[in-house]
N, C-alpha and C positions, 0 to 999 in steps of 0.2 A: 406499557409500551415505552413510557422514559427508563425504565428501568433496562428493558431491552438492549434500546439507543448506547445507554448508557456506557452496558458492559461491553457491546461492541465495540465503541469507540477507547475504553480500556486496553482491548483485543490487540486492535489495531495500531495503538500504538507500542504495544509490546511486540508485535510486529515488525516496526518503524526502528525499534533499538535494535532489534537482529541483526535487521537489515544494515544497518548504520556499521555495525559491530562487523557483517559481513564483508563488506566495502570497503571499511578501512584497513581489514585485514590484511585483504589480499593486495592491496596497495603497500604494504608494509611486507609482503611476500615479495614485489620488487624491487626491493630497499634494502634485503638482509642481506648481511655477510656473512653470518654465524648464529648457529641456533638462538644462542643466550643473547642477542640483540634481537632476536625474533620476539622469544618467549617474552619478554620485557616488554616489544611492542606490541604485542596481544593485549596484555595486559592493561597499559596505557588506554588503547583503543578502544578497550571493552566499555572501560570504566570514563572517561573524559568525553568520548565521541559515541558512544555505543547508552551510556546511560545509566548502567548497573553497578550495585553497591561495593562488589568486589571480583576482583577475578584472580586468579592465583595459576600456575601450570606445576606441575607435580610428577614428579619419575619415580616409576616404579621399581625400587630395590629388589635383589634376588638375594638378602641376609635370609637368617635364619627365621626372622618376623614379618617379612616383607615389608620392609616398612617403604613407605609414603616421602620422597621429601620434595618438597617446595622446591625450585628453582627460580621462581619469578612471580609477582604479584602488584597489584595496584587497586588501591581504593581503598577506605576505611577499616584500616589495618588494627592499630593502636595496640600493638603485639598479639594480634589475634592469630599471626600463625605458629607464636611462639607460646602459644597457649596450649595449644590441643598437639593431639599426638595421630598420627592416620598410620594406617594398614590397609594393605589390599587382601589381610588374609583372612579367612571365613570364622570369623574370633569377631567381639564385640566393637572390637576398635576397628575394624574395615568394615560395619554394616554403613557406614555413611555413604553419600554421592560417591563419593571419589575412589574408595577401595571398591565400594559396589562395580561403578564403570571399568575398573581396570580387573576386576578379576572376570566377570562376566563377558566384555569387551562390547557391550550397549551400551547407549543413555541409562544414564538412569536421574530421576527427577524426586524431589520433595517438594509439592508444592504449599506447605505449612508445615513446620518442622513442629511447631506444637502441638499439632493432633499427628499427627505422622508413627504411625505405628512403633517402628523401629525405637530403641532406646540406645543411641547410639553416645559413646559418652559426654561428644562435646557439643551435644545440640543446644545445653544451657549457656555454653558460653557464644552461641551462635544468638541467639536472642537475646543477650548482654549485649550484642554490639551491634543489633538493629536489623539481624538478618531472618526474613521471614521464610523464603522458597530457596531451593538449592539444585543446578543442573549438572552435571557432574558428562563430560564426552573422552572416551578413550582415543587416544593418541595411537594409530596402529600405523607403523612403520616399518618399512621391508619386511610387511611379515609377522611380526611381533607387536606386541603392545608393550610400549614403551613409558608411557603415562597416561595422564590425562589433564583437562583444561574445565577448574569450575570455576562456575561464575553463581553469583548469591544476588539475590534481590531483596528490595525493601518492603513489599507487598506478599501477603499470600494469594495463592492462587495463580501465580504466575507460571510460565512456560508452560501455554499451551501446546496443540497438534504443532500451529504454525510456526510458534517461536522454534520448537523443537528443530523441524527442518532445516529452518536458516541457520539455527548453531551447529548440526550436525554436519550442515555442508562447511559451516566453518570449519569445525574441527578437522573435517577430510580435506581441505586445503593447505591447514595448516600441518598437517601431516606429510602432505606431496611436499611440502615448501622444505620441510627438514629431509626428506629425500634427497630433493632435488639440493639442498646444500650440502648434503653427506657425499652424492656424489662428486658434485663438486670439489670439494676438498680432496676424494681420492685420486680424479684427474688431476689438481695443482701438485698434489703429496706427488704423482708419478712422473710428471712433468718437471719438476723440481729433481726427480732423482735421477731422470734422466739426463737432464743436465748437471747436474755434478758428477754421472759416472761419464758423459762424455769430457770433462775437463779433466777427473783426476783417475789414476790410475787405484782400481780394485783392491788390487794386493799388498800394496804398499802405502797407499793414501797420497799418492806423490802428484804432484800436475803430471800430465801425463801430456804424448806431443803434441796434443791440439793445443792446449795452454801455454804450452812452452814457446811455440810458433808466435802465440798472439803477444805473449809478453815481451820476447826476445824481440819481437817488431817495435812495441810501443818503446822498447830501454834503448833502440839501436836509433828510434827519430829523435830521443831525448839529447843521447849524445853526439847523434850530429848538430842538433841546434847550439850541442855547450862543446863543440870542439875537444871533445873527451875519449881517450879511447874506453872500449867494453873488449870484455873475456870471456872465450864459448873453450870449456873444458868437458869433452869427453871420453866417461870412464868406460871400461868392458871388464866384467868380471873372468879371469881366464879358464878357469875351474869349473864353471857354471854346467857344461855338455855332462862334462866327466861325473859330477856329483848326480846330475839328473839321472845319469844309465844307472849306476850304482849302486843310488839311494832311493831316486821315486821322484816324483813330480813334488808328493809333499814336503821333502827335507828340502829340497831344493827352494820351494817357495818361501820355507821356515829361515834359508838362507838369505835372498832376496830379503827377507821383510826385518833383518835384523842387518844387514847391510844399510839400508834407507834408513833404519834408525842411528847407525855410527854416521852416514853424509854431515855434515858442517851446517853449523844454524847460523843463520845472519843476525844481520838486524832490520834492516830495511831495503826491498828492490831487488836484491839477489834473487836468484830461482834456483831448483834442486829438482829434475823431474826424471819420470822413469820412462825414456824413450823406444825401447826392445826390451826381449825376453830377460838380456844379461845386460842390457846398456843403460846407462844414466846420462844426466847432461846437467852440467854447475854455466850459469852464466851468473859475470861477478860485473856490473854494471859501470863500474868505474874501476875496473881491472888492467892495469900493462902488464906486462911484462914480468916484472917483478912481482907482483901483488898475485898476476895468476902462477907463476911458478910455484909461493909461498903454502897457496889454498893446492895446489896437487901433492906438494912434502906432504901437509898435515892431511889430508885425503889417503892419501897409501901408508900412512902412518898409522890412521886409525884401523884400516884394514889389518896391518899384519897380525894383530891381535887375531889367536885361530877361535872359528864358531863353531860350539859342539853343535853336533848333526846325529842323531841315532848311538848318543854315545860315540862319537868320534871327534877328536880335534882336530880341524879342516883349517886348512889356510884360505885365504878369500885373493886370491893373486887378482891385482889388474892392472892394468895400463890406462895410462891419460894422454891423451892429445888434445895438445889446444892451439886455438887459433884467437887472433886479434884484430879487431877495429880498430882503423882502417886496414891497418898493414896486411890482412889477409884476405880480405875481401870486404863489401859496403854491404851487405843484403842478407839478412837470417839464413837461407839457402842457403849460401856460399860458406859460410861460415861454421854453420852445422855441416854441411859434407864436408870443405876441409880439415873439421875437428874431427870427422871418422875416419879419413884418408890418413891422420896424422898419427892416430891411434892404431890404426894397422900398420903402419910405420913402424910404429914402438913393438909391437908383439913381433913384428919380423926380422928386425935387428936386438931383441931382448932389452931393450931399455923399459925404463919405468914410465915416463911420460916424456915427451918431444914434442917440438911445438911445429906447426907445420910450415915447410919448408919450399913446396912448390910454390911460382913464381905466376902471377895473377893472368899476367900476357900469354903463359904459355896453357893456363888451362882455358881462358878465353877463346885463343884460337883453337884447341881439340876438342872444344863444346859447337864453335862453328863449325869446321869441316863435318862432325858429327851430326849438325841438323843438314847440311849439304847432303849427307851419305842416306840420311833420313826419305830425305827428299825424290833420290832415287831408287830408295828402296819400296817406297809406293808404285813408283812410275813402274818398277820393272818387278822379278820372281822373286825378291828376298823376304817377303814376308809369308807368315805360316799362319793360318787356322788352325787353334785352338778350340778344345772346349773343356766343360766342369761339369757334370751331372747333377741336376737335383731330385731328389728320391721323396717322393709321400710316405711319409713316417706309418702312418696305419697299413697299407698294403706293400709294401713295397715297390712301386712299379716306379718307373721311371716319371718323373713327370712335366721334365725339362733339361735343358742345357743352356749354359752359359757363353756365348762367344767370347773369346778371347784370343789376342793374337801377342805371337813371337816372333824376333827378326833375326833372322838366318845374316847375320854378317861374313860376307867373305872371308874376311883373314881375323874378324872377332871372336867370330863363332856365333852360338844362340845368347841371342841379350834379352833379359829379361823385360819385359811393360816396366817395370819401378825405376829404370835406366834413359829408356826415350820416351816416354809417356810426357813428364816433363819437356826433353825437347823438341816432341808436336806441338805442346799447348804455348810455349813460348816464342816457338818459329811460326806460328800461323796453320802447322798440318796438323793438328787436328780435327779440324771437321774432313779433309779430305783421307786422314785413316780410319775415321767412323765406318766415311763411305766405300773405302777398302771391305772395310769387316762386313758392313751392312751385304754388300755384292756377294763377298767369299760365305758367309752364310746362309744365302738361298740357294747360291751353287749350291752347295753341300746338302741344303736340306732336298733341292731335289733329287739328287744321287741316293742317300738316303730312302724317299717317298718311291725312289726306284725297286731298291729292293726291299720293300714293304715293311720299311721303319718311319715311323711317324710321330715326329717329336718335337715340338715349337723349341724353336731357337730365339734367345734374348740376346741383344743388343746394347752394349751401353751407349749414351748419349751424355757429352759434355754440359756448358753450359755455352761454348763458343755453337757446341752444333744446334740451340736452343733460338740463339739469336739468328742460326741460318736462315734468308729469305725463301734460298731453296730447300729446305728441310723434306717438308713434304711431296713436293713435285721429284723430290730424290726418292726418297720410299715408296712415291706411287709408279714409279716406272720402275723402279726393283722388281716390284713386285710384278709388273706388267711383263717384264723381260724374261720371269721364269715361271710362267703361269698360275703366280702361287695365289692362294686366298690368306686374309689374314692372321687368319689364325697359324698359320707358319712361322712369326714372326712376334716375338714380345718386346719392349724396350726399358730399360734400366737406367734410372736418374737419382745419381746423390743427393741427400736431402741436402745436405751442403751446396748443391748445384743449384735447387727451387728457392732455399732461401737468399738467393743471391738478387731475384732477382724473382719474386712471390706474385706480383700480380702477369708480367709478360710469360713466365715456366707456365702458368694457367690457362694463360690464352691459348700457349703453343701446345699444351698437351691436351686440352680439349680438342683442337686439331687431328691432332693425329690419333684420340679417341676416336672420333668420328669415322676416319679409316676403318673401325674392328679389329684394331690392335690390342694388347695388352700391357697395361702398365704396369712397373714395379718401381717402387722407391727400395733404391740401393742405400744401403749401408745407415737403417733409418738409428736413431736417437744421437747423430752427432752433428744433424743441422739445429733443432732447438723450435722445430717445424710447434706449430699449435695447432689444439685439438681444431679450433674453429675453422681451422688454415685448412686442415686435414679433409675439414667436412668438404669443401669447398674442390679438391683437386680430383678430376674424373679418372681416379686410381683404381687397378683391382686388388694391387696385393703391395704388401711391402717385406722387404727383406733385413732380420736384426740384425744388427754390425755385429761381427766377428769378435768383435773385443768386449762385449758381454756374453757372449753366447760360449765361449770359449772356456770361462773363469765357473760358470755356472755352477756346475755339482761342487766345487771347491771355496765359494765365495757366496754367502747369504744374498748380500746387495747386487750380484748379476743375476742369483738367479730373481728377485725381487722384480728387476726392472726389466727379465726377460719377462713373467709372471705378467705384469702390470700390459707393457705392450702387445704381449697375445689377447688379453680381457680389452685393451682399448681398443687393437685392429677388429677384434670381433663383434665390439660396440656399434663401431662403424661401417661393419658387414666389408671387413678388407680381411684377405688371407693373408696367411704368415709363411713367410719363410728364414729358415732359423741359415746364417751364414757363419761356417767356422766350425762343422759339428766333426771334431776330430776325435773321438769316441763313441761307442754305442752306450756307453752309461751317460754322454748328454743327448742322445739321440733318446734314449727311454725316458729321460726325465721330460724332454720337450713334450712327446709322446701324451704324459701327464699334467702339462699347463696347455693341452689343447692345439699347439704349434701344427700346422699342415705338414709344412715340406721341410727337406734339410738337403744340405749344400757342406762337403768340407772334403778333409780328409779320410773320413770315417768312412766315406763313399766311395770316392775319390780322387785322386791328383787330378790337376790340368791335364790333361791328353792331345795328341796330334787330332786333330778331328777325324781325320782317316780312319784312324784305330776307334774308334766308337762305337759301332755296328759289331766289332769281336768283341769289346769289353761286354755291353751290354747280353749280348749268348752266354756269357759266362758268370754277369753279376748275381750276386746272389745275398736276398735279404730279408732274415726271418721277420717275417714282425709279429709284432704283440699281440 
């Protein structure tokens, strides 16, 4: 009967170290940042909190021998890993615990390695160093076995039924736990590349103009604090159309990406970025006058040198305009558009670079009378409905549109959105041409549902229309006015717009979820949005910015971070929409990262919305 007693309370505390072993595991599961801090703390735990004489974790090699190596261990070592040799392969040297575990992908247990059948070769030196029993648990991860986790005691007959279980659930925790950090990692790795493909430009490596915006702000408060002027030079390459028809999109990029490498190196503060197709922009931070005229000489200097292209020597022509702080304007804006103003100057009088010459009062007031003319072109007939077509890549069918609107100017003609867009958002009319477009849209769609076309129409939404109080009592009597349901109606929000302003975007767009609306995040990986953020916004789909989706079949890194954003929207059960698909060779490759829908020119242009209902009789699109 004491003997009984005995071995039970033995049991039991073998038991008690699993469990211990168990616990501080998985506590060390919410603590890791990286596998090899994991495996390390396993090992710690096993052996200091847990009990047991050693614990080691080991990955399995796919060499030629499959060999065994160690990656982490703790406990009464005294070079006992650098003693023996392991294998997982079915040869003398993997009959042990640990080759046994990983090739088989069981437990597997020695509970006295001295009577223990096997003659495995380093079982002598396992008993040199005081190790009686041996439990050996495969590591199975996404799938594969990846290693395994043994652990040696100082008793035989140890790891019984119940030990077994409690290390076994260890081991399958510790396995989620490398999971759950690999995923991890893949999220930072995509989220990281999505922010540097939103900063810098693909092709070139160059900041690109969201960077250029952020820095030319930070250089423009610097030198107004130190009373200094700054220099906004920019370049256009003249050639650039001509070489495209000629040669191909590829000589042409081969052109592009060896131009950026003749631009001008600084030393400190300067910027050098690729703002269009053919355009550049040098802002020289403690630049007048003289110092920017200098950097435009040596700028078209380094140009004239011709760049072979398909075996031709091409000359690289461009023109510089530049403008100056204060004397040209106080505000990045201003300074960047009169550096392009000044630059079309140049190519239309044939000069090389000119520096810009309109007078500050006189574009102030044409920018006023202009949000005036703005102003009544909501009120009265000057503006036009617009739209853009988005197509499901698997069937082809229609399976949306885009609102967009154009302003019929009287004596201007059609001005493009990229023209007064800016000044709605700067005069205050922006939220009242939302509401423009929001109205002109259900018109339309009900004309449409007339003659038996039925097709949700998307909306963009600022961030001025975000803060509207009436937001919503706007969209519910839209929609009241033209008997529509919601599904009529989708709306589109820059991630640039949510991040502005992450917890109030949330509130407002749970809102108007609640309506039965549909969301899309417009123009997504150039806000910097986080997964967590992501999880969090009552979205159905999001749409990828144009400026990866475009580079794609021609540039590894777009198409990577298109790749990554399709796997993470569908992570999150969000659909995709590819923006920019100006070929059907990026329309098949989307096709093949899973991509729902596409949007470009490969579809089609912007169109009068009128014309829509003919386009559509006529579109036509094979799919795959």
């Amino acid at each position: 009967m004491a003997t009984e007693f005995s071995c039970d309370l033995r049991e039991l505390k073998r038991v008690h170290r699993a469990l211990r072993t168990l616990s501080a595991s998985n506590r060390a599961l919410l603590r890791a940042e990286c596998e090899e801090s994991l495996f390390h703390e396993f090992c710690r735990v096993a052996v200091e909190e847990g009990g047991y004489r050693l614990a080691w974790v080991t990955q399995a090699e796919h060499d030629e021998t499959k060999t065994v190596r160690p990656v982490a261990s703790a406990g009464v070592n005294d070079g006992y890993l650098e003693s023996i040799q392991l294998s997982w392969a079915d040869t003398p040297l993997g009959q042990g615990p640990t080759g046994t575990a990983i090739r088989t992908g069981k437990p597997s247990v020695i509970q006295n390695i001295q009577t223990d059948p096997r003659e495995a070769p380093w079982f002598e030196v396992g008993v040199a160093h005081g190790f009686a029993s041996f439990i050996a648990l495969p590591l199975l991860v996404e799938g594969s076995i990846i290693g395994a986790i043994t652990i040696a005691a100082p008793e035989p007959d140890a790891f019984g039924a119940d030990e077994v279980a409690l290390l076994s659930e260890t081991a399958d925790d510790l396995a989620f736990g490398i999971e759950t950090l690999r995923m991890r990692m893949r999220h930072r790795a995509a989220e990281d590349t999505i922010r540097r493909m939103a900063y810098f430009d693909a092709l070139t490596g160059l900041p690109n103009r969201l960077q250029l915006q952020e820095r030319l702000n930070a250089a423009l408060d610097v030198a107004r604090a130190e009373n200094r002027p700054l220099a906004v030079l920019h370049l256009q390459i003249g050639s650039f159309r001509e070489i495209t028809e000629a040669l191909g999109y590829r000589e042409s990029d081969l052109q592009l990406q060896e131009i950026a490498k003749r631009m001008p190196t600084f030393e400190t503060g300067e910027i050098v970025a690729r703002v269009a197709e053919d355009a550049f922009v040098v802002v020289l931070p403690r630049g007048d006058a003289e110092v920017a005229r200098g950097c435009a000489k040596r700028i078209l200097a380094t140009l004239a040198a011709p760049i072979e292209l398909s075996g031709l020597l091409l000359d690289s022509r461009a023109t510089i305009g530049i403008t100056l702080y204060p004397g040209h304007g106080a505000d990045a804006e201003a300074l960047l558009r009169r550096a392009a103003a000044a630059n079309f100057q140049a190519r239309q009088t044939g000069q090389y670079y000119i520096f810009y010459a309109g007078g500050l009062d006189t574009e102030c007031t044409r920018r006023l009378a202009l949000m005036g003319e703005l102003r009544r072109a909501i009120d009265g007939d000057e503006l036009r409905l617009f739209c853009q077509p988005k197509v499901e890549i698997s069937s082809g069918q229609v399976s949306g549109v885009e609102a967009l609107v154009r302003w019929e100017h009287p004596s201007l003609g059609m001005i493009e959105p990229d023209r007064f867009i800016p000044l709605a958002e700067s005069a205050g009319l922006i939220t009242p041409l939302t509401y423009w477009v929001l109205g002109a849209a259900l018109r339309q769609s009900y004309v449409w549902r007339a003659m038996g076309v039925e097709v949700p129409i998307s909306v963009n939404l600022s961030a001025h229309d975000l803060r509207d109080a009436q937001l919503l009592e706007r969209v519910r009597d839209a929609l009241t006015t033209w008997g529509a349901s919601p599904e009529w109606i989708a709306f589109e929000i820059k991630e640039s717009t949510l991040m502005n302003d992450p917890a109030g975007a949330c509130k407002k767009l749970s809102k108007l979820k609640q309506l039965g609306v549909e969301l899309f995040i417009d123009d997504f990986g150039t806000g910097y949005s986080s997964l967590a953020y992501l999880q969090k916004l009552p979205i159905d789909s999001i749409k990828i910015d144009q400026s990866f989706v475009s580079a794609m079949t021609s540039d590894e890194d777009s198409q990577v971070i298109v790749r990554s954003t399709v796997e993470m929207a569908h992570n999150l059960g969000l659909h995709v929409v590819a923006e920019g698909v100006e070929t059907r060779a990026i329309a098949d490759c989307l096709a093949q990262l899973g991509c729902e829908d596409a949007q470009g020119f490969c579809i089609s242009r912007p169109m009068p919305a009128s014309q829509y209902v003919d386009w559509r009789a006529g579109f036509s699109w094979i799919a795959d």
